[in-house]
N, C-alpha and C positions, 0 to 999 in steps of 0.2 A: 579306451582313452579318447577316442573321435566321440564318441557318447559324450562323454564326458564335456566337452571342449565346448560342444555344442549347446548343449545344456544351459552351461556358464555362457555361453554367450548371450544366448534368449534370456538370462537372469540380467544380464549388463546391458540388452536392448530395453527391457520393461526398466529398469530403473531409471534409464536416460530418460524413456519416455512420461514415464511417471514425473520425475524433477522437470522436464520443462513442460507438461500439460499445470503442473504445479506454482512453478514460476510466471507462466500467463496466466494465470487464475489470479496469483499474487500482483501482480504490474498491473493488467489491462479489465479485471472483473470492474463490476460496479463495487465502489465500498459506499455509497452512500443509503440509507434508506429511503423509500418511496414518499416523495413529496411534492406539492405543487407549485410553480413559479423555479424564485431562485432562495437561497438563504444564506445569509451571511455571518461574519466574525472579526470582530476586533480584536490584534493580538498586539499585546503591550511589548515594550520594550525588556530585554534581559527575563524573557520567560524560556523556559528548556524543552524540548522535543518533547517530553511527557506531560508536560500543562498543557502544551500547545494541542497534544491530541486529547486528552480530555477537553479543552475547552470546542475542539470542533465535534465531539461530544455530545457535550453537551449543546450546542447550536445547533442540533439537528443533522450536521452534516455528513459526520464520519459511523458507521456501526463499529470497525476494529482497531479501536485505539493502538493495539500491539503490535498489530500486521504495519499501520502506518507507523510507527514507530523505530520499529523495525527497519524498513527502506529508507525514511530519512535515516537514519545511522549508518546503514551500511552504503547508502551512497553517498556519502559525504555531505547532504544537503541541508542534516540536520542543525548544520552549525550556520546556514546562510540563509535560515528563514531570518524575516526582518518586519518588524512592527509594520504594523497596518491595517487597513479595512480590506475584507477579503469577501468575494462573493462566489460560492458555487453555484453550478446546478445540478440537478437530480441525473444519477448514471454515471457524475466523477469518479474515474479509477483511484486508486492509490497514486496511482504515476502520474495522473492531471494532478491529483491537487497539492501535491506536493511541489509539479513542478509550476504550480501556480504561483505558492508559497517563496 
């Protein structure tokens, strides 16, 4: 039973560790790809969290439309992006440019 107990717990420390080497990977990695300077994006008015990451996309800015996607939805953020010119630079997390946005 103490085998046991044990066991399970070293299973419930690797998951914890696992979801939050996970979760900082998700927040704080780079999502952008390798570029020089800075690049920008225009995003229009009544566009939806999924054009919004395709079009930073396609701007060079973002590699994982889903992962960004993703975070603005579940942090509530995705409904408070608002039209405008947006300028990244190379190395923005998910978390900078969202909370850019």
């Amino acid at each position: 039973m103490k085998k046991e107990s044990r066991i399970l717990g070293i299973i419930a420390l690797l998951i914890v560790v696992a979801g939050a080497l996970a979760t900082y990977d998700f927040l704080y990695r780079s999502a952008t790809p390798d570029f020089d300077g800075k690049r920008s994006v225009r995003l229009h008015p009544d566009i939806g969290i999924d054009e919004i990451s395709e079009r930073l996309v396609q701007a060079g800015i973002l590699l994982n439309p889903g992962a960004f996607s993703l975070l603005a939805r579940t942090t509530g953020w995705a409904e408070q992006i608002k039209a405008g010119h947006y300028v990244f630079e190379r190395g923005a997390s998910n978390l900078d440019i969202i909370t850019v946005l």
